[in-house]
TORSE-678062 format. One record per residue: residue in one letter; x, y, z of N, C-alpha, C, O, CB in turn. Coordinates in steps of 0.001 Angstrom, whole numbers. Glycine has a CB too. Layout:
REM TORSE-678062
<site 'A' <X Y Z> <X Y Z> <X Y Z> <X Y Z> <X Y Z>> ...
END
This chain:
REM TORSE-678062
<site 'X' <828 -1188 0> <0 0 0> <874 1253 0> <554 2236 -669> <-943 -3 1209>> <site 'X' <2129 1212 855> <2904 2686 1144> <3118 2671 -600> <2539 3577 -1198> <4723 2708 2442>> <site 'X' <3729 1919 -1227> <4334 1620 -2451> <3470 2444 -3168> <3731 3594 -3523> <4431 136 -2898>> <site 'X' <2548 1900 -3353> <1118 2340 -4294> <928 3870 -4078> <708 4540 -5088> <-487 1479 -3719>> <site 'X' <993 4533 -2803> <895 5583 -2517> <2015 6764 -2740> <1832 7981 -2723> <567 5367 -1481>> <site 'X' <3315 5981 -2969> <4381 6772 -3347> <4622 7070 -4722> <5059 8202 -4929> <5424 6260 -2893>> <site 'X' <4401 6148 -5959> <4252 6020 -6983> <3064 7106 -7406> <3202 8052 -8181> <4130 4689 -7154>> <site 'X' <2077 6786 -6819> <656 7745 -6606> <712 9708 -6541> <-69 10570 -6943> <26 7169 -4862>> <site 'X' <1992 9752 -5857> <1941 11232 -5176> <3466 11523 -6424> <3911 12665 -6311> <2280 11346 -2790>> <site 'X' <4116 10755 -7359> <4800 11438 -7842> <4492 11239 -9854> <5248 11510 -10787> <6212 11045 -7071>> <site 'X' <2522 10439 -9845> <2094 10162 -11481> <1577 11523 -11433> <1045 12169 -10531> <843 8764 -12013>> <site 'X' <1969 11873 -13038> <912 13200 -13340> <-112 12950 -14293> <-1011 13721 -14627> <1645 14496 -13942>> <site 'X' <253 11074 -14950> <-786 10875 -16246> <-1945 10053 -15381> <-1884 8906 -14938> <-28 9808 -17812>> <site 'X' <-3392 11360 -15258> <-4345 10947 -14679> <-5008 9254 -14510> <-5456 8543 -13611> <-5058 11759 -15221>> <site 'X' <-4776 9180 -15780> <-5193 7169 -15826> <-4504 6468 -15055> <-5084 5636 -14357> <-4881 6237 -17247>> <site 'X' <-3372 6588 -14992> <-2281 5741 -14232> <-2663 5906 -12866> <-2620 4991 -12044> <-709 6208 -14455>> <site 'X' <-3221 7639 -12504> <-3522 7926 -10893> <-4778 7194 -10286> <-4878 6594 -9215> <-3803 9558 -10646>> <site 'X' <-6030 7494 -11622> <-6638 6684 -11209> <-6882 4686 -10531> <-7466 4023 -9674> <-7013 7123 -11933>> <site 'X' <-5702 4542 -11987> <-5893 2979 -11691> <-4620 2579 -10369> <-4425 1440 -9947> <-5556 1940 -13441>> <site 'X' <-4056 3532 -10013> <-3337 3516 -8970> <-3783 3314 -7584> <-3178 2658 -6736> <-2797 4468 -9038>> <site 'X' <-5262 4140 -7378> <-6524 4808 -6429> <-6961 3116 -6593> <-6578 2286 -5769> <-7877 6464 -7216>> <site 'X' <-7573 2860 -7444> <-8161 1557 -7546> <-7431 267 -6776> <-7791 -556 -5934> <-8228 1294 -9017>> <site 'X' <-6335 513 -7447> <-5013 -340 -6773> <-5096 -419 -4912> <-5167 -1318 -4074> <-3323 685 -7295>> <site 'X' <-5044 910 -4909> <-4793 810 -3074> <-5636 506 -2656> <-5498 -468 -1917> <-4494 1881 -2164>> <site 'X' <-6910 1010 -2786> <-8345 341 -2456> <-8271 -460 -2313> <-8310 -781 -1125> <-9300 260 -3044>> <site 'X' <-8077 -1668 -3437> <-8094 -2974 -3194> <-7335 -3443 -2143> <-8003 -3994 -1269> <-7781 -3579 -4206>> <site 'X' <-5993 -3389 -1934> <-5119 -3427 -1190> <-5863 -3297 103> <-5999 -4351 725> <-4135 -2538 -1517>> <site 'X' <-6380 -2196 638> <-6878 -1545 1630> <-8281 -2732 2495> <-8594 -3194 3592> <-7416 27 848>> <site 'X' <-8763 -2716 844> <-10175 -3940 1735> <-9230 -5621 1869> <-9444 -6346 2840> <-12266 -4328 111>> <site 'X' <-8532 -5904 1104> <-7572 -6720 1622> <-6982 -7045 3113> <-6961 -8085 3772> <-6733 -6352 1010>> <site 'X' <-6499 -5681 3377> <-5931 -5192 4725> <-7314 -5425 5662> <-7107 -5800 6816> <-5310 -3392 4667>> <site 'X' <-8719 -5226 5237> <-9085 -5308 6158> <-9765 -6542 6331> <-10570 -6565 7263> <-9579 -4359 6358>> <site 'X' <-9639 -7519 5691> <-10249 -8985 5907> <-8969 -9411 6653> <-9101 -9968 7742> <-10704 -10015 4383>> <site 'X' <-8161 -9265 6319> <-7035 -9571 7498> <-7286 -9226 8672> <-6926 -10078 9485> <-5815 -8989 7351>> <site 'X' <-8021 -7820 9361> <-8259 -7688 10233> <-9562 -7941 10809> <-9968 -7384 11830> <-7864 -6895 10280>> <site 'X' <-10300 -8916 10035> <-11787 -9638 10089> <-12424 -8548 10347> <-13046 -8506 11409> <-12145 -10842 11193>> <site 'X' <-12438 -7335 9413> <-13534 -6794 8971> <-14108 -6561 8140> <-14270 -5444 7650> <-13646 -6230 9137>> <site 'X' <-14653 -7816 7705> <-15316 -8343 6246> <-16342 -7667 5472> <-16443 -7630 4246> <-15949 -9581 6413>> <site 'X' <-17332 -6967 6634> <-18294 -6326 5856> <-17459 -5065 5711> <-17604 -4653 4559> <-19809 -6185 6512>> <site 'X' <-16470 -4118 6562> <-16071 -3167 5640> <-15140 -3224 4340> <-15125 -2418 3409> <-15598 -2397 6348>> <site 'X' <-14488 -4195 4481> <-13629 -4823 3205> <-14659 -4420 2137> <-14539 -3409 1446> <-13275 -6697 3232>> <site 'X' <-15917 -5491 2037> <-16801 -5246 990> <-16963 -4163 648> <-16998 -3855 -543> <-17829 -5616 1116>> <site 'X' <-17113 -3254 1694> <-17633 -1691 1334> <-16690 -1242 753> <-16816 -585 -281> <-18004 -673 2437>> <site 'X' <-15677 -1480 1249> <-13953 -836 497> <-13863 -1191 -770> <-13505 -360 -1605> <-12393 -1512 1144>> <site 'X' <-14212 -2639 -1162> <-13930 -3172 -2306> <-15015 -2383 -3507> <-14865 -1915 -4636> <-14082 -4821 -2098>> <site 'X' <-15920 -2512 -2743> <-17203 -2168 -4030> <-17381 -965 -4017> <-18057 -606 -4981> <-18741 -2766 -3904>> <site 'X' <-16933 230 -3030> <-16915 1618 -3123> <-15853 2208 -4129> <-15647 2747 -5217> <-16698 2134 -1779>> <site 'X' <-15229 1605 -2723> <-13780 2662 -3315> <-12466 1997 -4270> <-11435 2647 -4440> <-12849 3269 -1764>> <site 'X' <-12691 423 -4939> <-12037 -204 -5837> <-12869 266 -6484> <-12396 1148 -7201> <-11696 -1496 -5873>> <site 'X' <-14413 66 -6674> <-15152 -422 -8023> <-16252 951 -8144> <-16714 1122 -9272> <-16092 -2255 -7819>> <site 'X' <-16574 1662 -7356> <-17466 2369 -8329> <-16719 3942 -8204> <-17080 4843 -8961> <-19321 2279 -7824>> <site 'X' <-15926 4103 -7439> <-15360 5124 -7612> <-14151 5354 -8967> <-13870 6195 -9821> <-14909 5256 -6334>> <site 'X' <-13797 4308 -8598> <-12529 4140 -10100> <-13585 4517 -11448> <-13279 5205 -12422> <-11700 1919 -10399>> <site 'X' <-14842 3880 -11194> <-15537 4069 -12678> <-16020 4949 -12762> <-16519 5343 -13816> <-16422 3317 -13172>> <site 'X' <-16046 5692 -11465> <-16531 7532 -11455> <-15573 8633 -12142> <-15684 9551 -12955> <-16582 8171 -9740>> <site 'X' <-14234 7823 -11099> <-12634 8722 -11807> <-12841 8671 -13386> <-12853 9686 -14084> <-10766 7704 -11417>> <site 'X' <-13047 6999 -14011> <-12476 7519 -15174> <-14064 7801 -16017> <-14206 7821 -17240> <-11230 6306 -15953>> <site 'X' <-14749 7928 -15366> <-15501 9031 -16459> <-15351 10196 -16420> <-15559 10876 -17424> <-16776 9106 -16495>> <site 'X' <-14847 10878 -14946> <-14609 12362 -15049> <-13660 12349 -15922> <-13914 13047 -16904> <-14230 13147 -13813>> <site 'X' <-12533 11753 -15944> <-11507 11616 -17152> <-12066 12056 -18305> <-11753 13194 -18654> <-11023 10218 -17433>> <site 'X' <-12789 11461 -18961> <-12913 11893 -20079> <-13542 12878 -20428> <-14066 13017 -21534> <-13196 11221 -20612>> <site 'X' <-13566 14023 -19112> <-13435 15610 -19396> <-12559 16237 -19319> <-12603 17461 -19449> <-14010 16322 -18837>> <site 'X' <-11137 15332 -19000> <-10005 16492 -18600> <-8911 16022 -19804> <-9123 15336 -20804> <-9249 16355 -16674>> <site 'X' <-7608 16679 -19307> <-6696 16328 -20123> <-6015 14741 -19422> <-6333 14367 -18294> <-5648 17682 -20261>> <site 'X' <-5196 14068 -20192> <-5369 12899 -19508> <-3346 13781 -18702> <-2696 12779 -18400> <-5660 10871 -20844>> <site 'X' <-2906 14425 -18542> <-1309 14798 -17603> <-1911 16305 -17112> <-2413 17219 -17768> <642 14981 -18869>> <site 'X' <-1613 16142 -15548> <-2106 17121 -14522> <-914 18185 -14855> <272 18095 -15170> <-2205 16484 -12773>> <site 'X' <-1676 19049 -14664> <-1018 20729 -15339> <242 20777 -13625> <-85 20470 -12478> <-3022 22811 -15434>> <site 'X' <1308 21155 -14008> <2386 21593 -13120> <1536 22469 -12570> <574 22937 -13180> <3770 22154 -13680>> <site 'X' <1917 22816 -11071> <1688 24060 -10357> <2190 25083 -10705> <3170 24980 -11443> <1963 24051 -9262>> <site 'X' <1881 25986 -10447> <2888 27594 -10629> <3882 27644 -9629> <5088 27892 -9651> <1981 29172 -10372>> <site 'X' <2945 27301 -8604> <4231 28093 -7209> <4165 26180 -6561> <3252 25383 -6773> <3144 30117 -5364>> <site 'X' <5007 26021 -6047> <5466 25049 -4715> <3844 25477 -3558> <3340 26535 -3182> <7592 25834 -3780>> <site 'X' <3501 23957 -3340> <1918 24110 -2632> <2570 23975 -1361> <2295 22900 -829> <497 22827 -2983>> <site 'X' <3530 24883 -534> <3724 24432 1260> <2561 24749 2018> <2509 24104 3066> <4994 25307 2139>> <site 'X' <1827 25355 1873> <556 25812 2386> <-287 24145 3061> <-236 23618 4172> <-389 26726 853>> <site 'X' <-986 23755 1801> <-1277 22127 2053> <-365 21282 2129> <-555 20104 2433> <-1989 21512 1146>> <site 'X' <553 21704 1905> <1421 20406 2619> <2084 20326 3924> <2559 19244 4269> <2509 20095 1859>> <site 'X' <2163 21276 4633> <2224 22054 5692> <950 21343 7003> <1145 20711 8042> <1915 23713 5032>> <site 'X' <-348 21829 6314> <-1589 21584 6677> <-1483 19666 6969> <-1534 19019 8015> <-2716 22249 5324>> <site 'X' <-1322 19243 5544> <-1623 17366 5656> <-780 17201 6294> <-1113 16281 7041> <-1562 16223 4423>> <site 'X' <636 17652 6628> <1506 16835 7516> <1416 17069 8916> <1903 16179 9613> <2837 17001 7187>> <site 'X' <736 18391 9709> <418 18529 10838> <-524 17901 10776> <-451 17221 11799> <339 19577 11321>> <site 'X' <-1901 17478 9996> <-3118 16971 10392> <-2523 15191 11016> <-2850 14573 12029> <-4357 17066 8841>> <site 'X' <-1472 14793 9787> <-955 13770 9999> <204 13276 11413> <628 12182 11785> <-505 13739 8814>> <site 'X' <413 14724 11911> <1548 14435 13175> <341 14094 14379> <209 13266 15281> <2798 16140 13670>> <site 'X' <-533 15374 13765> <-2127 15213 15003> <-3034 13786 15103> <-3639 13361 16087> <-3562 16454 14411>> <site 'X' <-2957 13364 14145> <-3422 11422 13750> <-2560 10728 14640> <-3011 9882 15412> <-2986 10650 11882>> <site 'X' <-1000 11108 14578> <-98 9800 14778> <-238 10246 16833> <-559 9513 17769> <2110 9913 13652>> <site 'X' <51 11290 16816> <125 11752 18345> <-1641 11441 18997> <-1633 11219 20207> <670 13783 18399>> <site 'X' <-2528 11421 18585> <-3684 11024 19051> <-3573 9508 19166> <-3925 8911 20183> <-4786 11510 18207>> <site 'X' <-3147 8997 18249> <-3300 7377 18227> <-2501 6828 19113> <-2656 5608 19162> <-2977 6684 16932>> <site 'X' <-1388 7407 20121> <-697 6951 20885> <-1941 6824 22375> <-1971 5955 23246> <707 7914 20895>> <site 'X' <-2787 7955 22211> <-3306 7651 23361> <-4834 6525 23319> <-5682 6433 24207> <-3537 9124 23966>> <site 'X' <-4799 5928 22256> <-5518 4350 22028> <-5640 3393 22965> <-4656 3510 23694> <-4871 3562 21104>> <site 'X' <-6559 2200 23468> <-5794 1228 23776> <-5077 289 23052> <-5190 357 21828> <-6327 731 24356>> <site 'X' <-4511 -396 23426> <-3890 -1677 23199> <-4889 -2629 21782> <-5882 -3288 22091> <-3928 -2534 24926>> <site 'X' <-4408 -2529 20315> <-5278 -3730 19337> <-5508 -4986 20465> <-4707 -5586 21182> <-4143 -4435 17695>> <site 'X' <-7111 -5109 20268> <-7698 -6353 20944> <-7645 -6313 22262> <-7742 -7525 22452> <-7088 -7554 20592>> <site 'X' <-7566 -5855 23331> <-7318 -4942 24419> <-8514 -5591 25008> <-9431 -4774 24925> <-7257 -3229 24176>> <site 'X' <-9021 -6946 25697> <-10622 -6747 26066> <-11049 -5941 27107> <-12241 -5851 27401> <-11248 -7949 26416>> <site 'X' <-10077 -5286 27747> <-10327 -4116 28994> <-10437 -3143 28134> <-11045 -2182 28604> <-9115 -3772 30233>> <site 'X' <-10155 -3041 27264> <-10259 -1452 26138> <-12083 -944 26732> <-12683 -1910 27202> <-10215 -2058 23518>> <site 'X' <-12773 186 26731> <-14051 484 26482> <-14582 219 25616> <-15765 289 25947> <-14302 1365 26519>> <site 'X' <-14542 23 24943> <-15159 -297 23687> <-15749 -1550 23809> <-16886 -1851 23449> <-14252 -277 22566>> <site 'X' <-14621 -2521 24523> <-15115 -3644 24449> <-16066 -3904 26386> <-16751 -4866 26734> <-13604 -4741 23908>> <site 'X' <-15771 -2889 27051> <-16667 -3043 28392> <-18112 -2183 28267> <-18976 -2165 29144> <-15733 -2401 29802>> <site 'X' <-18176 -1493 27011> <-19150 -418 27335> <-20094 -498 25670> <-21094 -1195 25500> <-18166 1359 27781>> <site 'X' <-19636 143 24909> <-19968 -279 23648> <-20398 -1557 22938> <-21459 -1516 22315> <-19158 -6 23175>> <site 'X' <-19615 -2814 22964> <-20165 -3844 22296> <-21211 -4241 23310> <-22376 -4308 22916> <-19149 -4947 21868>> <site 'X' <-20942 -4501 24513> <-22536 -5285 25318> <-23707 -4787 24520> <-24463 -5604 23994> <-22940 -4710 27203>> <site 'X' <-23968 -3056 24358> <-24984 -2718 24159> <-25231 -2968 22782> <-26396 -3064 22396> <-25127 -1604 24593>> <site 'X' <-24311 -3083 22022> <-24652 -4139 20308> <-24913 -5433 20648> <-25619 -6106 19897> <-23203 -4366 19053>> <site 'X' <-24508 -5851 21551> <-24950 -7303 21817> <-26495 -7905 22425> <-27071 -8993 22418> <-23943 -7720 22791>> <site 'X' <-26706 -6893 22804> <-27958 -6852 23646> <-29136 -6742 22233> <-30321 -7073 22201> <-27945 -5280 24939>> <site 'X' <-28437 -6267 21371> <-29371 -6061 20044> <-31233 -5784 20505> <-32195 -6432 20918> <-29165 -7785 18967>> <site 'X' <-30921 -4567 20149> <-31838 -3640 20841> <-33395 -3675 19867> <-34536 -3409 20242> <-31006 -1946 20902>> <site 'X' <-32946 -4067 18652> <-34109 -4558 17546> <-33741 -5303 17313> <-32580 -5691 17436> <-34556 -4040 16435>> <site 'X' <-35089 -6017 16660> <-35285 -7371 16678> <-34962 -8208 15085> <-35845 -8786 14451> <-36838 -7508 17199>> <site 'X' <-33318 -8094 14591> <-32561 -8236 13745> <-31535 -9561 14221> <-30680 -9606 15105> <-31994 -6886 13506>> <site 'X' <-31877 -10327 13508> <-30856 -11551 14411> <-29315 -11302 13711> <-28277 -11714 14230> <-31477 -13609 14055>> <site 'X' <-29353 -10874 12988> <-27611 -10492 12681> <-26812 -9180 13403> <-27229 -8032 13249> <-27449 -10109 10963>> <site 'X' <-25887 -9425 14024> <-25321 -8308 15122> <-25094 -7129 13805> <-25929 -6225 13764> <-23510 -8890 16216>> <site 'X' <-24228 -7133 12977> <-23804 -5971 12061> <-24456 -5393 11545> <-24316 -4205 11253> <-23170 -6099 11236>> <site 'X' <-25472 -6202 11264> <-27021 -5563 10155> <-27803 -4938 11071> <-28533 -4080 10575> <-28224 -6871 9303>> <site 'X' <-27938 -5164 12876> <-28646 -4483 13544> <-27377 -3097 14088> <-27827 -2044 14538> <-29410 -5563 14704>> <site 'X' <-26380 -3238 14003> <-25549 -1829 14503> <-25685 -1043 13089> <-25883 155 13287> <-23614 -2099 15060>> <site 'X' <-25627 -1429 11583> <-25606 -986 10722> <-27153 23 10685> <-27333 1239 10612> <-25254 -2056 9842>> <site 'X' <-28058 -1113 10771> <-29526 -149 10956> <-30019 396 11847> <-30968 1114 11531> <-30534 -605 10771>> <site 'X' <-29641 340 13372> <-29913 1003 14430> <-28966 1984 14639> <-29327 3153 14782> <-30056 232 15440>> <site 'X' <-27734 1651 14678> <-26865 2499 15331> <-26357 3506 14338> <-25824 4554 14702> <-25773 1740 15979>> <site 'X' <-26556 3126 12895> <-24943 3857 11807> <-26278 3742 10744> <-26041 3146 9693> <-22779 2491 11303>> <site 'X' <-27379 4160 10899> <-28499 4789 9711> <-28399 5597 9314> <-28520 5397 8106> <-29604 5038 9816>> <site 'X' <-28175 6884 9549> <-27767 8351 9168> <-25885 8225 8773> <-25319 8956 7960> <-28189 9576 10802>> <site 'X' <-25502 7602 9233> <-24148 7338 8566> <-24366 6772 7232> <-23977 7270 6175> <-23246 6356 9388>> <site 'X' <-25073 5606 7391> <-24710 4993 5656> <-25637 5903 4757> <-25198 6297 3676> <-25244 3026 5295>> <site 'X' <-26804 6220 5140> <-27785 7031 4875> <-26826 8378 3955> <-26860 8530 2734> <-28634 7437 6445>> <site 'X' <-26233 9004 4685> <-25215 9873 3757> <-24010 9495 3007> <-23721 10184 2029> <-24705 10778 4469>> <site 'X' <-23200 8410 3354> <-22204 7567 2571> <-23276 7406 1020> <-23086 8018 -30> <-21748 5786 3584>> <site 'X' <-24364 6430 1297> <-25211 6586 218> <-25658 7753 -970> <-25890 7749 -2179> <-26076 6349 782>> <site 'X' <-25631 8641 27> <-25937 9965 -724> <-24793 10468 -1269> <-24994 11102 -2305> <-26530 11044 116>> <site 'X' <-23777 10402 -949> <-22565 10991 -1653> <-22429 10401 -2941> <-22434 10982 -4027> <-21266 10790 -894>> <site 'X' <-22276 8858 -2641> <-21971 8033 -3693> <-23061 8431 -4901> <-22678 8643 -6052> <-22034 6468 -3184>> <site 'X' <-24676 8517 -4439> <-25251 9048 -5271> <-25397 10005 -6306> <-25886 9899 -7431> <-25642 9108 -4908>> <site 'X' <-24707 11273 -5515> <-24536 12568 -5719> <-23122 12655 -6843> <-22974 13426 -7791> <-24367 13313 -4169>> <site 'X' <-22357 11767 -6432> <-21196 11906 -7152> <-21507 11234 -8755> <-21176 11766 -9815> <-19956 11134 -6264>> <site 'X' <-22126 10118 -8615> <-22831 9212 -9791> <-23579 10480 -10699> <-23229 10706 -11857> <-24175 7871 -9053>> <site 'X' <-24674 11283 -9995> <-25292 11859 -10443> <-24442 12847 -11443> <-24506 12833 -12672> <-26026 12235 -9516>> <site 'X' <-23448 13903 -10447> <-22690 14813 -11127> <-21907 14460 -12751> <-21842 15211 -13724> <-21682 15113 -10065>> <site 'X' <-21283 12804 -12571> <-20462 12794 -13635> <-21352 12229 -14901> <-20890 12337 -16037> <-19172 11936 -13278>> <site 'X' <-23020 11448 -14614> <-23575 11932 -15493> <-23862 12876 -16441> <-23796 12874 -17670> <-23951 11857 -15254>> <site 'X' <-24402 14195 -15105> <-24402 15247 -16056> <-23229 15904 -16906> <-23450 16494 -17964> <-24879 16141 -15417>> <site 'X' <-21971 15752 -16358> <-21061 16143 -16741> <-20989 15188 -18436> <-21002 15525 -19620> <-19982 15999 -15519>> <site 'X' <-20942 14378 -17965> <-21251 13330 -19474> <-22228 13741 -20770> <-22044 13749 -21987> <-22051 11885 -18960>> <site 'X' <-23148 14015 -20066> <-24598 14474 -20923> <-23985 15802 -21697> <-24177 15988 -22898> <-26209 14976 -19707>> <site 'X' <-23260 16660 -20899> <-22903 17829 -20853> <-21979 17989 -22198> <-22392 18695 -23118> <-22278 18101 -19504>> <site 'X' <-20881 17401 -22276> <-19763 16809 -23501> <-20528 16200 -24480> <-20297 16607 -25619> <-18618 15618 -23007>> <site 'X' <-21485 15229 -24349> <-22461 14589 -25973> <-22562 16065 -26286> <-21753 16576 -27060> <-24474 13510 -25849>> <site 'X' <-23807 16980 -25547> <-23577 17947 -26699> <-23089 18382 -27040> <-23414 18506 -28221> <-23810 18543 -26952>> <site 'X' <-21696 19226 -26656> <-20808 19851 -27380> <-20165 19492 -28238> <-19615 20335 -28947> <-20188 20229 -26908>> <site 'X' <-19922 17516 -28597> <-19855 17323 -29467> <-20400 17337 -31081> <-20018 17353 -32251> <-19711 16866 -29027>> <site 'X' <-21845 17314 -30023> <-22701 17403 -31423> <-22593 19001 -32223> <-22098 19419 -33269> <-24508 17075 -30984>> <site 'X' <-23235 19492 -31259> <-22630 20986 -31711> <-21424 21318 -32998> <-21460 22064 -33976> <-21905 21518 -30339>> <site 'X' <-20466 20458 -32505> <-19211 21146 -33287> <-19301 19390 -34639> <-18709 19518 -35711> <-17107 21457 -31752>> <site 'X' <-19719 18619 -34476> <-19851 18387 -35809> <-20808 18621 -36383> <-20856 18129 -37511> <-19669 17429 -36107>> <site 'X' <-21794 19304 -36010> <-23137 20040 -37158> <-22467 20823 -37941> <-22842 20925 -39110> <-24450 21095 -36487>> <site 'X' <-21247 21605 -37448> <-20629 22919 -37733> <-19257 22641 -38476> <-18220 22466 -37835> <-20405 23777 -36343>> <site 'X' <-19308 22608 -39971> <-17913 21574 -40610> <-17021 22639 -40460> <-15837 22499 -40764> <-17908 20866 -42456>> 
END
């Protein structure tokens, strides 16, 4: 994955970035069946391998396929992602312990998924619909929203094609 991501931050020919994005994704829901979290794997796999890649490359075929050089050196955001990233690594020290069963999470949080509060005999499908409804509820909507946009954007290019071959 670091690999994928280094290669990633120095392509400028958009296709390659995209199928790069696709690449780690996969990688990523990989990573997480390793960590037996199967239903987000899926989500990883079928989001962000498979319908986002096919989102990227339709926006593609509104742009140029090699990302325009900057003018100036971006320290501004890079400045920004690497403190957000010192603030990630320095928060995560104060975690518990991976698998930790004294952790809270596992004294306070799971009982009350366990207790399955509606009457859903699958534990994930009842935290998914009780607890994380307005979560997927907008994950949904994005994905929607984004589908929607590169439609129109699509619709948008047929005509201008047509346009300019009416016009010899």
């Amino acid at each position: 994955m670091a690999l994928s991501v280094l290669v990633l931050m120095r392509e400028r020919n958009l296709f390659a970035a995209v199928v790069l994005f696709g690449i780690y994704s996969f990688l990523m829901a990989t990573v997480l069946v390793a960590l037996d979290a199967v239903d987000v794997a899926m989500t990883e796999a079928a989001v962000g391998a498979g319908i986002s890649t096919v989102l990227l490359l339709g926006a593609l075929l509104l742009c140029k396929s090699e990302e325009a050089k900057p003018a100036h050196r971006p320290w501004l955001p890079l400045t920004v992602a690497i403190s957000t990233g010192a603030l990630l690594v320095y928060g995560a020290f104060g975690l518990p312990d991976f698998s930790d069963p004294q952790a809270p999470i596992h004294r306070h949080v799971a009982p009350r998924y366990m207790q399955n509060e509606v009457d859903v005999p699958n534990v994930v499908t009842a935290v998914l619909a009780s607890f994380r409804g307005y979560d997927t509820l907008g994950e949904t909507t994005v994905v929607f929203t984004a589908g929607a946009g590169i439609i129109a954007l699509l619709r948008r290019r047929k005509k201008v094609i047509v346009e300019h071959e009416g016009n010899p």
